[in-house]
HTML snippet that shows the backbone in 3Dmol.js (N, CA, C, O; Angstrom):
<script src="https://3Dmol.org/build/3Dmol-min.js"></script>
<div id="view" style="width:600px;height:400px;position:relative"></div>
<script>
const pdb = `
ATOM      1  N   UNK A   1      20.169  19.976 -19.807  1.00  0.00           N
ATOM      2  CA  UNK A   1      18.742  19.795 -19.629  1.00  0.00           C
ATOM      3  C   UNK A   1      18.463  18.407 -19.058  1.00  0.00           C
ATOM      4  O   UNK A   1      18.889  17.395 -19.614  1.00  0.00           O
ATOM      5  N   UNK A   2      17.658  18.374 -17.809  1.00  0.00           N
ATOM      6  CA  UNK A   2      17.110  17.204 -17.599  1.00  0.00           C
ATOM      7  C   UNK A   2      16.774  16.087 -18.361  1.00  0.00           C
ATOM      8  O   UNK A   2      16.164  16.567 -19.316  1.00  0.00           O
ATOM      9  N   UNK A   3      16.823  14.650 -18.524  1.00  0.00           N
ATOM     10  CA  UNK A   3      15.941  13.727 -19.266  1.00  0.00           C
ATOM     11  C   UNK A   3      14.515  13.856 -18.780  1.00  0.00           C
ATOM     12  O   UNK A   3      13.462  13.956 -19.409  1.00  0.00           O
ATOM     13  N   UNK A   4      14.773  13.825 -17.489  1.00  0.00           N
ATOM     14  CA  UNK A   4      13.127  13.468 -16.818  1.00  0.00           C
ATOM     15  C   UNK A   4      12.833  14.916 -16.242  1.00  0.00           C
ATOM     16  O   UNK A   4      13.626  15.650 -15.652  1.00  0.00           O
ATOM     17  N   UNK A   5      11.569  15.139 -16.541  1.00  0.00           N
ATOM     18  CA  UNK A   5      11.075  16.346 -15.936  1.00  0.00           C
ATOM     19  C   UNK A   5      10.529  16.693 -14.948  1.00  0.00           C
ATOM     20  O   UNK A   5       9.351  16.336 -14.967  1.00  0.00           O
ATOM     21  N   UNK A   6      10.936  17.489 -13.635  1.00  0.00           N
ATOM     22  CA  UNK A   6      10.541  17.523 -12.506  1.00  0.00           C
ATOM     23  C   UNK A   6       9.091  17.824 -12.252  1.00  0.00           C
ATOM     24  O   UNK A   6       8.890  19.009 -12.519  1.00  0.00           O
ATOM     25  N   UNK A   7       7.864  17.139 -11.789  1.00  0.00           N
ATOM     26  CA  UNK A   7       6.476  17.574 -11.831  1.00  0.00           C
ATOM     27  C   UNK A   7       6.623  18.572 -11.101  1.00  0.00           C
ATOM     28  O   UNK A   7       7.720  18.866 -10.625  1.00  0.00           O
ATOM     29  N   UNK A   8       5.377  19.356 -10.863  1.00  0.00           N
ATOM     30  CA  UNK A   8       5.073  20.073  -9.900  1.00  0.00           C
ATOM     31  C   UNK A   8       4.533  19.515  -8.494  1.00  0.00           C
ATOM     32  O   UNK A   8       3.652  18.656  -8.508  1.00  0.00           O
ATOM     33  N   UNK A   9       4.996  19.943  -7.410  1.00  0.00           N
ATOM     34  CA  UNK A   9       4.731  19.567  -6.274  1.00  0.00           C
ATOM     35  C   UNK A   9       3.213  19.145  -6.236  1.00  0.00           C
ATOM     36  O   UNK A   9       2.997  17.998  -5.845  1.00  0.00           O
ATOM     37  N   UNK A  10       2.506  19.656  -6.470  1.00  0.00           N
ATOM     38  CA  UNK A  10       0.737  19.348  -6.876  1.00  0.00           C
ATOM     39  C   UNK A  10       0.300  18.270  -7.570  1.00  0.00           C
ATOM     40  O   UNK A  10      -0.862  17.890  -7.715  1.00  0.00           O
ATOM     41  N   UNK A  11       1.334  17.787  -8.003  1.00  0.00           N
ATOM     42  CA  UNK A  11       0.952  16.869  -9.066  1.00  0.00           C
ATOM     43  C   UNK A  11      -0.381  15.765  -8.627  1.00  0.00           C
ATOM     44  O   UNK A  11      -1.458  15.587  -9.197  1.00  0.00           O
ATOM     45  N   UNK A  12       0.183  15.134  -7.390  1.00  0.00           N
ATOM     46  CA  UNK A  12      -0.178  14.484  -6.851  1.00  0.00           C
ATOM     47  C   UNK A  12      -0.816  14.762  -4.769  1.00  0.00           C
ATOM     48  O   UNK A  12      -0.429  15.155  -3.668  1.00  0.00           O
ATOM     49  N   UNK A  13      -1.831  14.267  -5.408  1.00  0.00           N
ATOM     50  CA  UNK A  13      -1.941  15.213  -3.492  1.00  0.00           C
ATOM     51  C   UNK A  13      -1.436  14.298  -2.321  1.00  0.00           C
ATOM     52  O   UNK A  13      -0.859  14.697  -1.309  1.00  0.00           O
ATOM     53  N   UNK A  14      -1.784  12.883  -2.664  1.00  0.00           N
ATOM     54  CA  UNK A  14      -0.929  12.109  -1.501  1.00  0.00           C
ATOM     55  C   UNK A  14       0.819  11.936  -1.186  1.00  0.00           C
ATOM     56  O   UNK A  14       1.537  11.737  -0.206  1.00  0.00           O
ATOM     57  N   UNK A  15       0.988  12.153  -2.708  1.00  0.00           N
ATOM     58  CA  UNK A  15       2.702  12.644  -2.563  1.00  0.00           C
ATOM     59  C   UNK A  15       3.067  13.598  -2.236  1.00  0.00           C
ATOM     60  O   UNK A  15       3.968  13.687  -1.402  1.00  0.00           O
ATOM     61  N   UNK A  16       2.494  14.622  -2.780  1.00  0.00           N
ATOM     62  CA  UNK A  16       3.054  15.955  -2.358  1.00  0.00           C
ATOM     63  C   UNK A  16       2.616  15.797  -1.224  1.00  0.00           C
ATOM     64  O   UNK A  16       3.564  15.669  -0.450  1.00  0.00           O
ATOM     65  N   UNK A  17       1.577  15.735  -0.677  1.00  0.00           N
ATOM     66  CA  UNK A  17       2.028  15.671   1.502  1.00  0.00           C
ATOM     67  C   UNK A  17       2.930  15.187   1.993  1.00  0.00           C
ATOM     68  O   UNK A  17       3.214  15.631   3.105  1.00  0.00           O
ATOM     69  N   UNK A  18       3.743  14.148   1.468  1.00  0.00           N
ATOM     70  CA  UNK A  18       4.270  13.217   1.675  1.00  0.00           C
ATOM     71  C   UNK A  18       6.158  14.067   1.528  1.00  0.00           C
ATOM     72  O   UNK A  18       7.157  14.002   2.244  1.00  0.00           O
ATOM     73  N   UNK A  19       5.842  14.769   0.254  1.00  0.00           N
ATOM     74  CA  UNK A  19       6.881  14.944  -0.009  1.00  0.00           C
ATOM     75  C   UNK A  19       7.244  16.887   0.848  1.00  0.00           C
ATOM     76  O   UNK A  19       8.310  17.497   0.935  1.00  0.00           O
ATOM     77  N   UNK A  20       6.056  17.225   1.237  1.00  0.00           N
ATOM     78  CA  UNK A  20       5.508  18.446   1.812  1.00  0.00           C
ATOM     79  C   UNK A  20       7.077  18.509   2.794  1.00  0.00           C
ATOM     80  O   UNK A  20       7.910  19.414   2.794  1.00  0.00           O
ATOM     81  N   UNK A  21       7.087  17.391   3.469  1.00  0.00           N
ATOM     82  CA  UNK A  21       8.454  17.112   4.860  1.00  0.00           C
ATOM     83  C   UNK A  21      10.086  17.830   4.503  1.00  0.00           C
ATOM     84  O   UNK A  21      11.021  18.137   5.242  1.00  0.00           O
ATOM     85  N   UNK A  22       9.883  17.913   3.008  1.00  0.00           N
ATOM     86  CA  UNK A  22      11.114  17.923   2.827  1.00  0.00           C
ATOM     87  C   UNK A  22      11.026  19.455   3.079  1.00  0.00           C
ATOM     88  O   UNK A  22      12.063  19.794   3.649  1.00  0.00           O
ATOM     89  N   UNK A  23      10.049  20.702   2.843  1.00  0.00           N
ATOM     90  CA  UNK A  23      10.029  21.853   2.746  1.00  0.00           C
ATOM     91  C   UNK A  23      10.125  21.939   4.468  1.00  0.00           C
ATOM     92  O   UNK A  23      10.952  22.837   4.622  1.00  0.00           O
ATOM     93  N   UNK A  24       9.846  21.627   5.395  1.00  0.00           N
ATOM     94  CA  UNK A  24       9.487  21.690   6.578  1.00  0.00           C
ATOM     95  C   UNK A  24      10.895  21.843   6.909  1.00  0.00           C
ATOM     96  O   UNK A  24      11.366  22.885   7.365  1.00  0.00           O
ATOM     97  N   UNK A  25      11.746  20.483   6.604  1.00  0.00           N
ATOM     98  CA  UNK A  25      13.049  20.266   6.919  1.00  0.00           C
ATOM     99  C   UNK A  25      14.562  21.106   6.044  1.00  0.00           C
ATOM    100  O   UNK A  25      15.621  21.432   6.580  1.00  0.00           O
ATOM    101  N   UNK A  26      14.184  21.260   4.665  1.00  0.00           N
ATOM    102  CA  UNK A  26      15.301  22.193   4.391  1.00  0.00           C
ATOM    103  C   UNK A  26      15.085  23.115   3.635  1.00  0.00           C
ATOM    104  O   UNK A  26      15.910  23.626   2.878  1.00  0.00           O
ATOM    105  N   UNK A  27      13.752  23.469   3.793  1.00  0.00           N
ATOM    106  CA  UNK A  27      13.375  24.904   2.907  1.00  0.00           C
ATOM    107  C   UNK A  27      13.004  24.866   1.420  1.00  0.00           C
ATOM    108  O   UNK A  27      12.902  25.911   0.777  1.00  0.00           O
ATOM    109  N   UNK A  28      12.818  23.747   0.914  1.00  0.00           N
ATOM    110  CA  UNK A  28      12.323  23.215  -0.514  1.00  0.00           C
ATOM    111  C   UNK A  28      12.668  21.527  -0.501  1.00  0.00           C
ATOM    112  O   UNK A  28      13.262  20.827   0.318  1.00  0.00           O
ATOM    113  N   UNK A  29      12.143  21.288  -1.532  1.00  0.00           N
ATOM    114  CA  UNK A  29      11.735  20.271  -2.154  1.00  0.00           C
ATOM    115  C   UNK A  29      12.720  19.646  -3.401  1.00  0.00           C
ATOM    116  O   UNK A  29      12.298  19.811  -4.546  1.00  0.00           O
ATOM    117  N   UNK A  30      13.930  18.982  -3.232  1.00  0.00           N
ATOM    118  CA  UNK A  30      14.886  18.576  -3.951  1.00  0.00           C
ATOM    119  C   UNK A  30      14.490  18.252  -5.582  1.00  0.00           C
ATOM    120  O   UNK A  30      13.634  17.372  -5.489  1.00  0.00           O
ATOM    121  N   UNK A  31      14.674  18.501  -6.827  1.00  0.00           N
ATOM    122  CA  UNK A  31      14.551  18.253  -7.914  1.00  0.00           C
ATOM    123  C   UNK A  31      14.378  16.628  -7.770  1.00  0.00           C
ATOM    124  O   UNK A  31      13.395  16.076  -8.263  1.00  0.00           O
ATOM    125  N   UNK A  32      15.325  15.938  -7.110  1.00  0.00           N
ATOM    126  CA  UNK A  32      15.409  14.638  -7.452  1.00  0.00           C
ATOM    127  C   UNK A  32      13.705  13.956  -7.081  1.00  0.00           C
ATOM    128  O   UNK A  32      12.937  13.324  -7.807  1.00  0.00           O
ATOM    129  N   UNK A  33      13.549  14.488  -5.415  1.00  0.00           N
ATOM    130  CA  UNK A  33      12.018  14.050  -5.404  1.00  0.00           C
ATOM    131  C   UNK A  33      11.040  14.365  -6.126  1.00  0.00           C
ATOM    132  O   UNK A  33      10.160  13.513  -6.248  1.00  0.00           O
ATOM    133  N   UNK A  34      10.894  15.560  -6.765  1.00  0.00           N
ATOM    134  CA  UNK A  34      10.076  16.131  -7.457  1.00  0.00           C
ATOM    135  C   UNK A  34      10.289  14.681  -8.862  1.00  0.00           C
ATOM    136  O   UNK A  34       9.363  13.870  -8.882  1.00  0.00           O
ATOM    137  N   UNK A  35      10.951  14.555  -9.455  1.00  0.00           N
ATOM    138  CA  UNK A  35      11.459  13.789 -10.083  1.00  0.00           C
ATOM    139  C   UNK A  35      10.502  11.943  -9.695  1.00  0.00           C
ATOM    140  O   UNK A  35       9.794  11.206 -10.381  1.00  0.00           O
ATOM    141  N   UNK A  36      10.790  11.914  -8.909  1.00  0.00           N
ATOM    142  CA  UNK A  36      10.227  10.839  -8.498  1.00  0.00           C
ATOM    143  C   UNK A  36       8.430  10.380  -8.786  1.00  0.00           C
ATOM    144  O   UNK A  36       7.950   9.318  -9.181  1.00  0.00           O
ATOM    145  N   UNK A  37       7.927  11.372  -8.488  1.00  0.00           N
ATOM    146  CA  UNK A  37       6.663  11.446  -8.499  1.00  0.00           C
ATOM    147  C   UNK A  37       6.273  10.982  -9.211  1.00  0.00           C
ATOM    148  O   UNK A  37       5.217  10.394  -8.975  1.00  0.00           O
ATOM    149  N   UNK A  38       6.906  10.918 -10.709  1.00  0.00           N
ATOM    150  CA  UNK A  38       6.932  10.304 -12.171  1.00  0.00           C
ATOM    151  C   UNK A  38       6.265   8.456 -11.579  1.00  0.00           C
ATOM    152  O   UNK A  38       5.520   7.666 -12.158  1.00  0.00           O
ATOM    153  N   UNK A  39       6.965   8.374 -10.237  1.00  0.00           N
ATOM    154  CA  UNK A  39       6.222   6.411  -9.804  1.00  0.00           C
ATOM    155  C   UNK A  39       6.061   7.059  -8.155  1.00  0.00           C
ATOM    156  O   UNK A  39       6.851   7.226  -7.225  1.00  0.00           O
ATOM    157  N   UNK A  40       4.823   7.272  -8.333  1.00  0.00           N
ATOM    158  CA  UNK A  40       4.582   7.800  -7.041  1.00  0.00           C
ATOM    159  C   UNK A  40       4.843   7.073  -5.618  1.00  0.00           C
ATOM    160  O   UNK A  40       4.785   7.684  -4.551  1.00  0.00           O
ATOM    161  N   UNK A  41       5.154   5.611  -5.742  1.00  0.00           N
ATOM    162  CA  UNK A  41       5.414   4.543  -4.985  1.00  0.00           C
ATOM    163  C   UNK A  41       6.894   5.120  -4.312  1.00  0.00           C
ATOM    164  O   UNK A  41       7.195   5.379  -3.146  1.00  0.00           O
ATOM    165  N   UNK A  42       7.426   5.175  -5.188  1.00  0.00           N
ATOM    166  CA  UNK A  42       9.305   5.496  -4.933  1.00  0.00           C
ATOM    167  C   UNK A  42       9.229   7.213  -4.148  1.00  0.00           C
ATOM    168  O   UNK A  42       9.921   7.707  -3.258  1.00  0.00           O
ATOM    169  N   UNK A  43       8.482   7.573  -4.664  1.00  0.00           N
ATOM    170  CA  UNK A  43       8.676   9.434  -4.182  1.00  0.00           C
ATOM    171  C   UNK A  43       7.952   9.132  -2.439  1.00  0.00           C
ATOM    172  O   UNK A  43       8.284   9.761  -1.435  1.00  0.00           O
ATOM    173  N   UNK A  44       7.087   8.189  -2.489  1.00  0.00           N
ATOM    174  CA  UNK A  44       5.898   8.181  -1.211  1.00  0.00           C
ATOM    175  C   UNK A  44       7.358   7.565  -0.058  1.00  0.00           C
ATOM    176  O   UNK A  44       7.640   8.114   1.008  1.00  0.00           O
ATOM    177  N   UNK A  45       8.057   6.393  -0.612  1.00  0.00           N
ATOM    178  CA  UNK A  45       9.043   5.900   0.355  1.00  0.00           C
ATOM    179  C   UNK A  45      10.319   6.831   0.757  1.00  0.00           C
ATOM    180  O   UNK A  45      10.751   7.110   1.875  1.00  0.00           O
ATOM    181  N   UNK A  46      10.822   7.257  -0.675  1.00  0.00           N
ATOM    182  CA  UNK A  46      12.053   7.862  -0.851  1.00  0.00           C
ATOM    183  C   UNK A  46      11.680   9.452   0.643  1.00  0.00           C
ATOM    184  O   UNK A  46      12.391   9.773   1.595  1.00  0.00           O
ATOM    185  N   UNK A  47      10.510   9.957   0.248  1.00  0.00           N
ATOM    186  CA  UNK A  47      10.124  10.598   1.405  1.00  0.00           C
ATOM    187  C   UNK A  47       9.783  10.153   3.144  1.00  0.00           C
ATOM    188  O   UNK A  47      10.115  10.858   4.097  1.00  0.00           O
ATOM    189  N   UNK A  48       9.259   9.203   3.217  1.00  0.00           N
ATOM    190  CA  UNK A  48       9.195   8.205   4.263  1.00  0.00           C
ATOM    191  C   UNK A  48      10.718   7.850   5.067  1.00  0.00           C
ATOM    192  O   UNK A  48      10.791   7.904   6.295  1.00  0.00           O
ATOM    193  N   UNK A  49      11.808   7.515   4.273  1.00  0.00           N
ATOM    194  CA  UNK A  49      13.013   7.139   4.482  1.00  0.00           C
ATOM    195  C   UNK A  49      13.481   8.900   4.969  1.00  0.00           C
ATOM    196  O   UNK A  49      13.832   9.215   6.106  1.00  0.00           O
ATOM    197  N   UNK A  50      13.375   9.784   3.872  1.00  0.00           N
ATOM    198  CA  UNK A  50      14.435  11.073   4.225  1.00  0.00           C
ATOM    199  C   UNK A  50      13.744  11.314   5.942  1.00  0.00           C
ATOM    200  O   UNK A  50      14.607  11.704   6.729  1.00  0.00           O
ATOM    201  N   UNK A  51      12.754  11.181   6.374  1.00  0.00           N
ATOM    202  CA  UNK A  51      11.707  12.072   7.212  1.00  0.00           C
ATOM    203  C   UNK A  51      12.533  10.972   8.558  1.00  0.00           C
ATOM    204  O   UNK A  51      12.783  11.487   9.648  1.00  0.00           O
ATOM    205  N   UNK A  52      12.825   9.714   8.336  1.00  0.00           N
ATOM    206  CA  UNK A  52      12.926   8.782   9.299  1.00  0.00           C
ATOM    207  C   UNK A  52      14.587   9.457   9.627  1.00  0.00           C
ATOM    208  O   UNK A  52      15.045   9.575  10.763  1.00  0.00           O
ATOM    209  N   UNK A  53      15.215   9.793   8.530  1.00  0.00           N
ATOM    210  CA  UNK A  53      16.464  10.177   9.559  1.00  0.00           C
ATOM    211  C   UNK A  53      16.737  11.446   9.921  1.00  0.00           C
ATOM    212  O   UNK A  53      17.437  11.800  10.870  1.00  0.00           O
ATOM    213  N   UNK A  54      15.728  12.641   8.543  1.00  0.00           N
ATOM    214  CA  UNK A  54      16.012  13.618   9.086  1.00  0.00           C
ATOM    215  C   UNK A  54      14.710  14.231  10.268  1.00  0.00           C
ATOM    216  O   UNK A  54      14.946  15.236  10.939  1.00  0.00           O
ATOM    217  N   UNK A  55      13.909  13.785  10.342  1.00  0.00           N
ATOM    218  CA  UNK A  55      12.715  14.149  11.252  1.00  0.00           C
ATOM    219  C   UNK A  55      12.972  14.502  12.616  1.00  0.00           C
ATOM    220  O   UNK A  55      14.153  14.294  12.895  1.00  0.00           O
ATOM    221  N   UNK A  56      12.196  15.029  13.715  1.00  0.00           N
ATOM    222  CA  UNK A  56      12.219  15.758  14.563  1.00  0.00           C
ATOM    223  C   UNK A  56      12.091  14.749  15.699  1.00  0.00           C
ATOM    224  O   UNK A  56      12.340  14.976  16.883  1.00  0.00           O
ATOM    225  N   UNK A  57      11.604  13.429  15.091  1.00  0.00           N
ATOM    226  CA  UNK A  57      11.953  12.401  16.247  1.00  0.00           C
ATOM    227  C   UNK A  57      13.727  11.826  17.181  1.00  0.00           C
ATOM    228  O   UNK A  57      14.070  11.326  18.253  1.00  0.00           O
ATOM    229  N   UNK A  58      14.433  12.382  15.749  1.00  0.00           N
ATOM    230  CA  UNK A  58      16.049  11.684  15.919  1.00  0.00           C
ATOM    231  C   UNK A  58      16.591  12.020  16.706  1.00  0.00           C
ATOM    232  O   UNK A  58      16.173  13.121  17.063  1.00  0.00           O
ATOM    233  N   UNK A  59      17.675  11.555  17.474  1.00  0.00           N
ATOM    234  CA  UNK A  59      18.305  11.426  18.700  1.00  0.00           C
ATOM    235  C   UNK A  59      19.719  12.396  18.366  1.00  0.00           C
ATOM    236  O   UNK A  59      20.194  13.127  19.235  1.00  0.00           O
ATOM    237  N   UNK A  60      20.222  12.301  17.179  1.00  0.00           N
ATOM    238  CA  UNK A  60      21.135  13.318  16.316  1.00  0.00           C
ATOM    239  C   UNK A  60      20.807  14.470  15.902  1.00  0.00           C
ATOM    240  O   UNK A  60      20.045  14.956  15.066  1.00  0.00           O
ATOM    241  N   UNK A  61      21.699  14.879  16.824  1.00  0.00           N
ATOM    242  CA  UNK A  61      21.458  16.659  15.980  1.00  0.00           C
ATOM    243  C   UNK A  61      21.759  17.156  14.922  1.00  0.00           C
ATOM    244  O   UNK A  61      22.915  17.070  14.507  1.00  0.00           O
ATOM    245  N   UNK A  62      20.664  17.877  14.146  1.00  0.00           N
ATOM    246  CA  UNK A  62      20.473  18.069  12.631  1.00  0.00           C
ATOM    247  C   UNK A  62      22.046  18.888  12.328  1.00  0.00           C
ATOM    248  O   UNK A  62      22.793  18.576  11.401  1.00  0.00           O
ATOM    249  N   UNK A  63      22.294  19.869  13.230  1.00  0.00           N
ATOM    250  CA  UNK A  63      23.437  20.203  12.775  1.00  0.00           C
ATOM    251  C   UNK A  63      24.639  19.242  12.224  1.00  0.00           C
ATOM    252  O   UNK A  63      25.208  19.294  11.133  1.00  0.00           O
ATOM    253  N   UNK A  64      24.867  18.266  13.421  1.00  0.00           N
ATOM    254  CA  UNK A  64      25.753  17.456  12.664  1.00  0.00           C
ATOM    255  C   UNK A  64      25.198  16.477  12.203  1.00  0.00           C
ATOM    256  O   UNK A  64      26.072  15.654  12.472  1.00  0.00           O
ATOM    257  N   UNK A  65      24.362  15.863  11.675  1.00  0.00           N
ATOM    258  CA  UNK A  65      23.875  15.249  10.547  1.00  0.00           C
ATOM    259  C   UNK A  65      24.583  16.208   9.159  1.00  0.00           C
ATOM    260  O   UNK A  65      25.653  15.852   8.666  1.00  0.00           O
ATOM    261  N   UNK A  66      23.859  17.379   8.665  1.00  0.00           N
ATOM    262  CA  UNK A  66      24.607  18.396   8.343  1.00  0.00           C
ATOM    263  C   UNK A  66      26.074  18.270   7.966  1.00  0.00           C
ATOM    264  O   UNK A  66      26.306  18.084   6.771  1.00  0.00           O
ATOM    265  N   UNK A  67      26.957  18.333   8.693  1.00  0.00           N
ATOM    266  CA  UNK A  67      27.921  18.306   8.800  1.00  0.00           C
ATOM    267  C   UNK A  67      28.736  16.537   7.865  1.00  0.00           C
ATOM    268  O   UNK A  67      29.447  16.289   6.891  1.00  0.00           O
ATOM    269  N   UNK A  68      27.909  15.643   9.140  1.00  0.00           N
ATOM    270  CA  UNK A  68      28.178  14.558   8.532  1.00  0.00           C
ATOM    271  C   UNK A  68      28.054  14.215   6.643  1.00  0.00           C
ATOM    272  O   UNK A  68      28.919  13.682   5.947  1.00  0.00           O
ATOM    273  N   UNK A  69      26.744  14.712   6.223  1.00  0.00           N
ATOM    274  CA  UNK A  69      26.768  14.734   4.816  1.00  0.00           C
ATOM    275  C   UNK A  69      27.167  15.367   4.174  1.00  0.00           C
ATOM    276  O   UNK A  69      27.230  15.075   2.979  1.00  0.00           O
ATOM    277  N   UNK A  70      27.615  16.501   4.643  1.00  0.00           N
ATOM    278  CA  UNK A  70      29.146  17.589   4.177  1.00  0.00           C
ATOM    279  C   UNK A  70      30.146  16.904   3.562  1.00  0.00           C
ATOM    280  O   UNK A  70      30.443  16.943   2.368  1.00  0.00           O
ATOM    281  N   UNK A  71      30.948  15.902   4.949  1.00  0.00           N
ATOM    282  CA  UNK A  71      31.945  15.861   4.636  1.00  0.00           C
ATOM    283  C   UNK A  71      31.785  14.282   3.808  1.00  0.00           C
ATOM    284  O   UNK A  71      33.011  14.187   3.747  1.00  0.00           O
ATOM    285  N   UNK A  72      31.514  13.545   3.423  1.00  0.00           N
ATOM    286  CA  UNK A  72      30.844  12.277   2.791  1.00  0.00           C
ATOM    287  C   UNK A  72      30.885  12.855   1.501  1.00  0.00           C
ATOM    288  O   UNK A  72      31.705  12.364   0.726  1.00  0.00           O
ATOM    289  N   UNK A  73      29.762  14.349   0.858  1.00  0.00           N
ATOM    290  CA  UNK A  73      29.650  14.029  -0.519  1.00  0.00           C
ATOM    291  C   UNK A  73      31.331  14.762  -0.911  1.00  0.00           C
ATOM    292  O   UNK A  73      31.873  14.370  -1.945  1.00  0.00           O
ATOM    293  N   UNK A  74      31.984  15.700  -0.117  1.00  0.00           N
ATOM    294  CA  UNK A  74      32.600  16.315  -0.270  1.00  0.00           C
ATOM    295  C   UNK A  74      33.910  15.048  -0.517  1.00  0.00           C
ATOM    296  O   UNK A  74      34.551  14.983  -1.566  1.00  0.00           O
ATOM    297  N   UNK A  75      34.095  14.237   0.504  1.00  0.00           N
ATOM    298  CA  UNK A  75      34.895  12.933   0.219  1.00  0.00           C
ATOM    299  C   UNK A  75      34.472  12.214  -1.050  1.00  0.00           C
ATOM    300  O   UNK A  75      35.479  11.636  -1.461  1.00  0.00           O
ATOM    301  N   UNK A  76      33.271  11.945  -1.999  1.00  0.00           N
ATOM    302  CA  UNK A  76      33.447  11.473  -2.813  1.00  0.00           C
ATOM    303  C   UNK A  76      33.108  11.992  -3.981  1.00  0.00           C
ATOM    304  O   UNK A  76      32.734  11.417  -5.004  1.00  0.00           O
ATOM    305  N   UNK A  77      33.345  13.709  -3.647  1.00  0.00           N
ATOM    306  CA  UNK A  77      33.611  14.151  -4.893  1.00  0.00           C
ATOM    307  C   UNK A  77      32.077  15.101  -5.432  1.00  0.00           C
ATOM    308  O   UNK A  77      32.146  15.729  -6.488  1.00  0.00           O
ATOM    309  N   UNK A  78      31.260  15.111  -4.921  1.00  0.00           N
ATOM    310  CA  UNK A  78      30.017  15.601  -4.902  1.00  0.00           C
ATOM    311  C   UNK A  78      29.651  17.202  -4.288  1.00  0.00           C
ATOM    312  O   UNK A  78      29.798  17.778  -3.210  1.00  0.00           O
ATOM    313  N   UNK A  79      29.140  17.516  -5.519  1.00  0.00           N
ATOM    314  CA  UNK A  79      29.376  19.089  -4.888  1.00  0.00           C
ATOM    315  C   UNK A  79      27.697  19.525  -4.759  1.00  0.00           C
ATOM    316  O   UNK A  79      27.438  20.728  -4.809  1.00  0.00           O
ATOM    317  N   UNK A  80      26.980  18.898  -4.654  1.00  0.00           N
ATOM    318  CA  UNK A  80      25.552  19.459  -4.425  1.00  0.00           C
ATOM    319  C   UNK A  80      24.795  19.604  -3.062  1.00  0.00           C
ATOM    320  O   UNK A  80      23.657  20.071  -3.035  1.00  0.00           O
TER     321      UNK A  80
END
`;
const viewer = $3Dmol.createViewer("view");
viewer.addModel(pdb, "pdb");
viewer.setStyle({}, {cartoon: {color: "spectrum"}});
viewer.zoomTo();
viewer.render();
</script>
């Protein structure tokens, strides 16, 4: 069981827009951000940051981005 409890995406309306990017980009909304919301400051950036590398502006293709964080968590052991 979790310590911290994941809010609901609603919680907050300027975060959840904020955090809205992540559904756009991989089909939901990671526990960990949901998580965040708890300091809405950290969830508003932590979203800001994911959107800056994974966003539709980047020069890298999402596939291998993808790929790249494959083989990284898979190298240190990370199976999520």
């Amino acid at each position: 069981m979790a310590r911290i409890s994941p809010l609901p995406l609603t919680d907050d309306p300027e975060v959840g827009a904020a955090l809205s990017n992540f559904k756009k980009s991989l089909g939901f909304v990671p526990n960990a951000a949901l998580i965040m919301q708890h300091k809405p400051a950290i969830a508003k950036g932590f979203a800001m940051l994911s959107w800056a590398m994974w966003g539709p502006d980047s020069e890298v293709d999402v596939g291998f981005k993808r790929l790249i964080s494959h083989v990284s968590s898979s190298v240190h052991g990370c199976r999520y």
